[in-house]
C-alpha positions as CSV (number, residue, x, y, z in Angstrom):
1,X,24.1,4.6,-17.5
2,X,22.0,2.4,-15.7
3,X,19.5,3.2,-12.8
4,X,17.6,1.4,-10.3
5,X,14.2,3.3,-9.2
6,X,12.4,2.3,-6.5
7,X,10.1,3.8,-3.8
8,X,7.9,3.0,-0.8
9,X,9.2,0.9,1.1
10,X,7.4,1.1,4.6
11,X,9.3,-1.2,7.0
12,X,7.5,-1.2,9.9
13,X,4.2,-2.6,8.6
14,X,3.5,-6.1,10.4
15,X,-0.4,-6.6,9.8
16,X,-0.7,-10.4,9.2
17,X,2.4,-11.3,10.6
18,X,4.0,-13.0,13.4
19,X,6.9,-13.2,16.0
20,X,9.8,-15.3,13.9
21,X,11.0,-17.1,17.0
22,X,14.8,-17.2,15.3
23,X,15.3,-13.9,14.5
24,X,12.9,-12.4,17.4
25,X,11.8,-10.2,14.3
26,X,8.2,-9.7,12.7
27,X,8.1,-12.3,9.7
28,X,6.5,-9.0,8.0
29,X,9.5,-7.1,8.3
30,X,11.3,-9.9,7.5
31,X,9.0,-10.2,3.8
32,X,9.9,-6.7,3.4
33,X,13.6,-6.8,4.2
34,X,13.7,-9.7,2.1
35,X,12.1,-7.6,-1.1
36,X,15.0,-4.8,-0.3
37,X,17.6,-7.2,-0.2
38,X,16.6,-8.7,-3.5
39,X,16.9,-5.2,-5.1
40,X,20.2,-4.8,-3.5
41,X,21.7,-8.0,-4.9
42,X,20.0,-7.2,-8.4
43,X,22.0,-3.9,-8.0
44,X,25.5,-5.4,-7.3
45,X,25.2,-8.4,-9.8
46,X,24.3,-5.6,-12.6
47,X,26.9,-3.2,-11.3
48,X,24.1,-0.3,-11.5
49,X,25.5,3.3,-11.6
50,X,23.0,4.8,-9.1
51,X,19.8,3.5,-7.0
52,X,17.6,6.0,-6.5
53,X,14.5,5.9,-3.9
54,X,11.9,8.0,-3.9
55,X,10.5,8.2,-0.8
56,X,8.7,6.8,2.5
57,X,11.6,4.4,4.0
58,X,9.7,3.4,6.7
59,X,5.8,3.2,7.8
60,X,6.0,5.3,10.5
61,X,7.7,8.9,11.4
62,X,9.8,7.6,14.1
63,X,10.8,3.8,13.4
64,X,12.1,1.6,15.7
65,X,15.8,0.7,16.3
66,X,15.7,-2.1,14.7
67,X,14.3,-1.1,11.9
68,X,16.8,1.4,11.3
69,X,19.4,-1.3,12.2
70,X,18.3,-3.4,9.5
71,X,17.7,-0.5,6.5
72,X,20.9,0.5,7.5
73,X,22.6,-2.9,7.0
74,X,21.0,-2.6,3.2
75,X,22.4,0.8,2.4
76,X,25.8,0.1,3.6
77,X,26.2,-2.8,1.5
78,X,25.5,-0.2,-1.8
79,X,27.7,2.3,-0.4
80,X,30.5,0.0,0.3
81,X,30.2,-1.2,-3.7
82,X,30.7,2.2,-4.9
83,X,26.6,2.5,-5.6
84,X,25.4,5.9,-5.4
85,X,22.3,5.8,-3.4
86,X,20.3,9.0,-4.0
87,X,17.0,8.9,-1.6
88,X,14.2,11.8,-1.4
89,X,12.1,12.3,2.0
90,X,8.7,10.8,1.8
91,X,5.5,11.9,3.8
92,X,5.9,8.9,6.1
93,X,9.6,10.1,6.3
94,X,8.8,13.6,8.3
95,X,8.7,14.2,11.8
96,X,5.9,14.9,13.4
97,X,7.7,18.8,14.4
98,X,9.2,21.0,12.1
99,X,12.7,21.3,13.3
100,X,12.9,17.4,14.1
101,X,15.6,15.2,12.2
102,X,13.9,12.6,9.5
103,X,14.0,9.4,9.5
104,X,17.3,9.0,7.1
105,X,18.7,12.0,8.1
106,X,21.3,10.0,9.9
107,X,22.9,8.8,6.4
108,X,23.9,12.6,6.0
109,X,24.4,13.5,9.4
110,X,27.2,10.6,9.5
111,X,28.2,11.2,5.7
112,X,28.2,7.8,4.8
113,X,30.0,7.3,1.5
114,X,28.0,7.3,-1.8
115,X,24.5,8.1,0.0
116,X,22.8,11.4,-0.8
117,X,19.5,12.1,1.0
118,X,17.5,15.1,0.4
119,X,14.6,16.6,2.2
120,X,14.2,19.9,0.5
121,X,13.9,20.7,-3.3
122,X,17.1,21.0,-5.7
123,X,19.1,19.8,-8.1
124,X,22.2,17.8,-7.5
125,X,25.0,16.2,-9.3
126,X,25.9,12.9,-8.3
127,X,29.1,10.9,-10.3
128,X,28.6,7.7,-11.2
129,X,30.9,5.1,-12.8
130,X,29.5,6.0,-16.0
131,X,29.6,9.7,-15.6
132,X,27.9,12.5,-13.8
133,X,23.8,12.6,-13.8
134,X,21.5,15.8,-13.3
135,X,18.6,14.9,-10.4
136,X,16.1,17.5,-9.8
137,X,14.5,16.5,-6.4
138,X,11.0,16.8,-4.9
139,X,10.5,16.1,-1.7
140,X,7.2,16.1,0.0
141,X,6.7,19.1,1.4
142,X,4.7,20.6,4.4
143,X,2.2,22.7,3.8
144,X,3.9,25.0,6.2
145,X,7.0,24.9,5.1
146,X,5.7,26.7,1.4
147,X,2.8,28.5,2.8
148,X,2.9,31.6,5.0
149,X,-0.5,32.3,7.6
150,X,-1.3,35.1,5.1
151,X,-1.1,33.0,2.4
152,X,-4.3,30.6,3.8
153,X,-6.4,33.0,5.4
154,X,-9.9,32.7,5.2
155,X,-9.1,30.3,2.2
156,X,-10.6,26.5,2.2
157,X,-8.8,23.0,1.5
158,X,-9.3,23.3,-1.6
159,X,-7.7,26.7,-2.5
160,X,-4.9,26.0,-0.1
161,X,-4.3,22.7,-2.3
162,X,-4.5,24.9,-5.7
163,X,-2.0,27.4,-3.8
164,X,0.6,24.5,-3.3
165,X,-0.1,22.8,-6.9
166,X,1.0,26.0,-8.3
167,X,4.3,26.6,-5.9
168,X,5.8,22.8,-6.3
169,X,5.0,23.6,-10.8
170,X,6.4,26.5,-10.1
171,X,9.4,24.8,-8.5
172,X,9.8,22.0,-11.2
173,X,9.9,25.2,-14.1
174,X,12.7,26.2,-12.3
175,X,14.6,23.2,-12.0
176,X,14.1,22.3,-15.6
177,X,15.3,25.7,-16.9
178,X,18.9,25.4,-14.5
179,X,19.5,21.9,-16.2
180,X,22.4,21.6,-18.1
181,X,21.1,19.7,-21.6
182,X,24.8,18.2,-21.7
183,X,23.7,16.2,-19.2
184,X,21.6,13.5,-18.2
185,X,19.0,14.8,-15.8
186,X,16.1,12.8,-13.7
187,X,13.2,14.3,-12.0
188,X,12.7,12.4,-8.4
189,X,9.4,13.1,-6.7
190,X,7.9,12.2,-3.6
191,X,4.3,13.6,-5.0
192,X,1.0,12.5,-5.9
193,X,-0.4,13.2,-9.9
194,X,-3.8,13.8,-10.4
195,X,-5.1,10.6,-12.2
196,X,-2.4,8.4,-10.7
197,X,-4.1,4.5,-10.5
198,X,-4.6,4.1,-6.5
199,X,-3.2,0.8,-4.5
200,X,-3.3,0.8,-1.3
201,X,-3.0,4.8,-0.6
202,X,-7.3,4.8,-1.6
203,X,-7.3,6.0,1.6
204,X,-6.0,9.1,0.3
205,X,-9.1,11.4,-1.0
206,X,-8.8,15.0,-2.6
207,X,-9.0,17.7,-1.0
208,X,-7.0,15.9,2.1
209,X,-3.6,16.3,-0.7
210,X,-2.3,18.4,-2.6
211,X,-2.1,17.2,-6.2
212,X,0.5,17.9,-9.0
213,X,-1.1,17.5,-13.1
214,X,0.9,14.9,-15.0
215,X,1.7,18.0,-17.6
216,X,3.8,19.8,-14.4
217,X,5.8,16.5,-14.3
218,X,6.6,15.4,-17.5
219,X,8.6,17.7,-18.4
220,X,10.8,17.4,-21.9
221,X,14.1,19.0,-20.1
222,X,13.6,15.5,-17.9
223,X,15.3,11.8,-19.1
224,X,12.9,10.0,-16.8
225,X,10.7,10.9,-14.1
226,X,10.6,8.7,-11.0
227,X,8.1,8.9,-9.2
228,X,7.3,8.1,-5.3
229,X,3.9,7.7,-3.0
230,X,1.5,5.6,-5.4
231,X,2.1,2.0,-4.2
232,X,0.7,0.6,-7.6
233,X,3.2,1.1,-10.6
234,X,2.7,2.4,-13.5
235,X,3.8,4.5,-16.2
236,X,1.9,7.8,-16.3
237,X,3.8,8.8,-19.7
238,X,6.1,7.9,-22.4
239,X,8.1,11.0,-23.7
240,X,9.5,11.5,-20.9
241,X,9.5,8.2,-19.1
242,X,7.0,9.5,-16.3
243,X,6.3,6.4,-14.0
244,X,5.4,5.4,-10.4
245,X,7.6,2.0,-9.0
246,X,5.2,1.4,-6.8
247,X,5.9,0.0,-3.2
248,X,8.5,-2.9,-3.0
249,X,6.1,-5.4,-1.0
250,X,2.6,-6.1,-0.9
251,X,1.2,-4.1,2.4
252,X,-2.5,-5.3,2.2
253,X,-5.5,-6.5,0.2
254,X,-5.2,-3.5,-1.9
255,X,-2.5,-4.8,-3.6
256,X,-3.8,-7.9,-3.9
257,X,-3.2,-7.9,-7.6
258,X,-0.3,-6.1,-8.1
259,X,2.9,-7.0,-9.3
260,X,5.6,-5.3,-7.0
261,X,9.2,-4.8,-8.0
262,X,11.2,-1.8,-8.8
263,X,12.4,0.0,-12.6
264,X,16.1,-0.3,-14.6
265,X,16.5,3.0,-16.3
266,X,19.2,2.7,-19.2
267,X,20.3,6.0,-20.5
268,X,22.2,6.0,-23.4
269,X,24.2,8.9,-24.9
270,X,25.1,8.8,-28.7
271,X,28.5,9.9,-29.1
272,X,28.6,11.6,-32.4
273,X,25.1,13.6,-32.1
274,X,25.0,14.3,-28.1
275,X,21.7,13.0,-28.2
276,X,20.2,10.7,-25.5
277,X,17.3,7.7,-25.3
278,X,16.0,6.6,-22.2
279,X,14.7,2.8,-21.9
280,X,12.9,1.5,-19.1
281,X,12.0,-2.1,-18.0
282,X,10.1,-3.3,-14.6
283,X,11.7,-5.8,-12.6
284,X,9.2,-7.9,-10.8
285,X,9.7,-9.3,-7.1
286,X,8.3,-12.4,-5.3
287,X,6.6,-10.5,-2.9
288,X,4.4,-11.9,0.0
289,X,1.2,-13.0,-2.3
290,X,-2.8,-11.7,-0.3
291,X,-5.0,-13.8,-1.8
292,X,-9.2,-13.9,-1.5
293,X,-11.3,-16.6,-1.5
294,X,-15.0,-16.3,-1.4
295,X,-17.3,-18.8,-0.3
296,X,-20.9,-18.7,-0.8
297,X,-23.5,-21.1,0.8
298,X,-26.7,-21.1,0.0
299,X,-30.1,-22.4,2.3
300,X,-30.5,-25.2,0.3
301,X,-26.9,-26.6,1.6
302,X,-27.0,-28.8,4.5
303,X,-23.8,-29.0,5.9
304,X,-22.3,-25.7,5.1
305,X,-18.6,-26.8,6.2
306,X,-18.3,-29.5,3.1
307,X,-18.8,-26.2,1.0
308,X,-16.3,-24.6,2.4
309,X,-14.1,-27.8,2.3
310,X,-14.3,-28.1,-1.1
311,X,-13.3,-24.4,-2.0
312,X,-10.7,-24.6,0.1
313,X,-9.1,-28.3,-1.7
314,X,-9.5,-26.4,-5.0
315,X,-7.2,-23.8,-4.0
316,X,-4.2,-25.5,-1.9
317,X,-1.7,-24.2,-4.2
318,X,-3.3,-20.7,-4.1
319,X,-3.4,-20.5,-0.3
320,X,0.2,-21.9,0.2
321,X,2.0,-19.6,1.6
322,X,-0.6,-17.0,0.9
323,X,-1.9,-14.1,3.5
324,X,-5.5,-15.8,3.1
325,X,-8.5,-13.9,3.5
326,X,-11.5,-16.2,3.7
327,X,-15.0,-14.4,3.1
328,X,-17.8,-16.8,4.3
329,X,-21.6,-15.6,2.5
330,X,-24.1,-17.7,4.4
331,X,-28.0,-17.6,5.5
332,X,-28.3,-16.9,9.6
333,X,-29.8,-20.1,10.1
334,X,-26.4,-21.9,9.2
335,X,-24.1,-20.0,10.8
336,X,-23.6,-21.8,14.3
337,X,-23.1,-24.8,11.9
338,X,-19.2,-23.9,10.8
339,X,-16.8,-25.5,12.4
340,X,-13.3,-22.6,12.4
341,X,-10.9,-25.2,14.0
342,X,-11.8,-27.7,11.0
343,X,-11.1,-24.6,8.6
344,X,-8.0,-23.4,10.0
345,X,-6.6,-27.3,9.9
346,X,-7.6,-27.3,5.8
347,X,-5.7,-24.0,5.5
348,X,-2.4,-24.4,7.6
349,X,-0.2,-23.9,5.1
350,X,-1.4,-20.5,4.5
351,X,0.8,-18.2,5.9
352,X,-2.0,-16.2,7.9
353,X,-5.6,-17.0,8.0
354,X,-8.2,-14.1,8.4
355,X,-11.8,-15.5,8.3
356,X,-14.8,-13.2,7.8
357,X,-18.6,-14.3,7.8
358,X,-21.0,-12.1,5.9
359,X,-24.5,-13.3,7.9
360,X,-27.2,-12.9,5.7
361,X,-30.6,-12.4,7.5
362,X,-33.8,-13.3,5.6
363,X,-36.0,-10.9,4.4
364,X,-39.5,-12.6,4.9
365,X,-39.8,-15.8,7.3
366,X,-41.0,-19.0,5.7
367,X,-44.2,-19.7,7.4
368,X,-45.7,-22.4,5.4
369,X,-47.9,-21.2,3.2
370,X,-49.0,-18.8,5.2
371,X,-48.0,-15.1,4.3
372,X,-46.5,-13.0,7.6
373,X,-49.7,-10.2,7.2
374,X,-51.8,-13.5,7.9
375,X,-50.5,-14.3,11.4
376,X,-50.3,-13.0,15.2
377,X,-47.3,-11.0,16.1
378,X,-47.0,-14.2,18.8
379,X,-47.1,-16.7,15.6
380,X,-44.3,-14.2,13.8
381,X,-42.1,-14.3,17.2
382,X,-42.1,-17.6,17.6
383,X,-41.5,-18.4,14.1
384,X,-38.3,-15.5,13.8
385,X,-36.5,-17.3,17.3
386,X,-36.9,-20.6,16.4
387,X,-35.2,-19.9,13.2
388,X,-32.2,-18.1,14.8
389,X,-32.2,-19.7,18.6
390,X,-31.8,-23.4,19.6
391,X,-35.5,-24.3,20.8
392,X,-34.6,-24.3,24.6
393,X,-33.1,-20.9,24.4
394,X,-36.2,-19.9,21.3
395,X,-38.9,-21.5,24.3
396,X,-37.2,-19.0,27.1
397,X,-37.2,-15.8,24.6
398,X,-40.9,-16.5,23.2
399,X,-42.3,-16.8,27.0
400,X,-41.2,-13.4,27.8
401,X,-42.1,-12.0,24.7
402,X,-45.4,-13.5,25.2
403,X,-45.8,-11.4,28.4
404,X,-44.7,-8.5,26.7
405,X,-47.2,-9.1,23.6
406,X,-50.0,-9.4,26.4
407,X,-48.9,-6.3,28.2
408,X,-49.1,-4.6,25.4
409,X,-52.8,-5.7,24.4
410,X,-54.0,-4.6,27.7
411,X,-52.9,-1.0,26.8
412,X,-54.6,-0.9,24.3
């Protein structure tokens, strides 16, 4: 039996795109679509025996039409190949009501051949071409929805999240024990495990989540346990294959350095002793590559923009195509000296351009040889705007300072 598992998709994220004048679509939706449809194809070639997708189809609760139009296009070509498409709600898949549809409930509501979509936990049977398979599903889940007022009374974020922890093990017990062991059986979670590697969820803190332990998870009655909601992948465990896909595209600097791609699960039943092994192999993509590139320029540089000029010619086949993010470390004195336009011509084949300047201010004025405690606050002001002013603009500044220097001797 072999498996496709994959999670975290989030069309709808368009940061460092633009308009694709063709299509009339965001070229970041279009990276993203172009990820899914890469899957989809590996799928059909390899005549898989289920896809299943652990959560978070979309970055937003309520996704545009077209982005439904174009997901949709996706899943129908799986269902019309006889692909079982098993998908499990996300946190970015719930409304923003109880009592509000999902996202994909629409798959269901219309019951579109060969797609499953789940948005509460159980276990299910799906047939496959190779027989039938066991999944044990974990949505996320509200708070709400497993926690009565009573039960979070006068308790903090912290209990509340111990509360849940122990309700979604609880849940997983249960599953495992209503398995039937002549069967294959998968564990698909939408969840976050303590310890999990961060990509670009860091935003995610504790005590904001609840959080399951990896020994809750793996459990032995499991084949494999695919997980959803860490966009980095990783495998959290061998025996049983307990592992995050990660998300299918790169969605910012976070993931800078992360391969993206989705898991084959081949599950192989002896037919003598009953007995089954599970083998796993990640599948990379060619997603949309972020790439840094850090310039530093130092006082002793006189023209700052040949600095940047040459960093830039070293790294033409790194920026190609590249989301480019150009961090700029200079003194203040040099700063008015870069020249962007000059910079954005050197990087036009980068497929966005962010520029940042990190303006570093001096922490003692050179004087001379003079030190600062031997000199007039008038001699330290005009010193401090002639080194950040042009000497028009530095005369104007020090005149009224002047006045202000004198006004304040008077007081005295």
């Amino acid at each position: 039996m072999k498996i496709i598992h994959f999670a975290d998709l989030h069309l709808g994220v368009e940061a460092y795109g633009h308009i694709n004048p063709e299509s009339g679509l965001s070229s970041r939706l279009e990276d993203f679509l172009r990820a899914l449809d890469r899957l989809v194809d590996f799928a059909l070639a390899e005549k898989v025996d289920l896809v299943l997708f652990c959560g978070d189809a979309y970055k937003t609760r309520e996704p545009s039409q077209t982005q439904q139009r174009e997901f949709a296009k996706r899943i129908k070509r799986l269902s019309e190949a006889g692909i079982p498409l098993f998908m499990v709600t996300g946190n970015h898949d719930l409304p923003n009501a109880m009592g509000r549809a999902t996202a994909t409930e629409i798959f269901e509501t219309l019951s579109v051949p060969n797609v499953n979509v789940v948005n509460k936990p159980g276990i299910h049977r799906v047939k496959t071409a190779s027989g039938e398979i066991q999944i044990a599903a974990l949505p996320w889940v509200r708070r709400s929805a497993l926690l009565a007022r009573e039960d979070t009374r006068n308790l903090d974020f912290t209990k509340i999240n111990e509360r849940l922890q122990q309700i979604l093990t609880d849940v997983i017990s249960q599953q495992a024990a209503r398995l039937d062991p002549a069967l294959p059986a998968i564990l698909a979670a939408h969840v976050w495990v303590l310890n999990a590697k961060l990509g670009t969820e860091k935003s995610m803190s504790i005590g904001q989540e609840h959080m399951l332990l990896l020994s809750s998870m793996a459990n032995p009655a499991f084949d494999y346990v695919a997980l959803g909601h860490i966009h980095k992948s990783q495998v959290l465990k061998e025996d049983p294959p307990t592992v995050y896909s990660g998300s299918l595209e790169r969605l910012d600097f976070g993931d800078e350095n992360d391969e993206k791609g989705f898991y084959l699960i081949e599950i192989v039943t002896d037919p003598v002793t009953g007995q089954r092994k599970t083998t796993y192999r990640f599948h990379s993509i060619e997603a949309r590559r972020f790439f840094t590139l850090h310039v530093d320029i130092q006082e002793t540089d006189l023209d700052p923009n040949a600095v940047v000029f040459v960093k830039i010619m070293d790294n033409l086949a790194n920026i190609k195509d590249a989301i480019l993010r150009l961090e700029i470390s200079l003194p203040a004195a040099l700063s008015s000296k870069l020249r962007d336009n000059e910079i954005r011509s050197l990087t036009k084949t980068a497929y966005y351009l962010n520029i940042s300047r990190e303006v570093r201010q001096e922490t003692r004025l050179r004087l001379g040889h003079s030190a600062i405690e031997g000199i007039t606050p008038a001699e330290a002001l005009k010193a401090f705007l002639e080194s950040k002013y042009s000497a028009e603009r530095a005369e104007t500044l020090f005149a009224e300072g002047q006045k202000l220097i004198q006004e304040q001797n008077s007081r005295v």
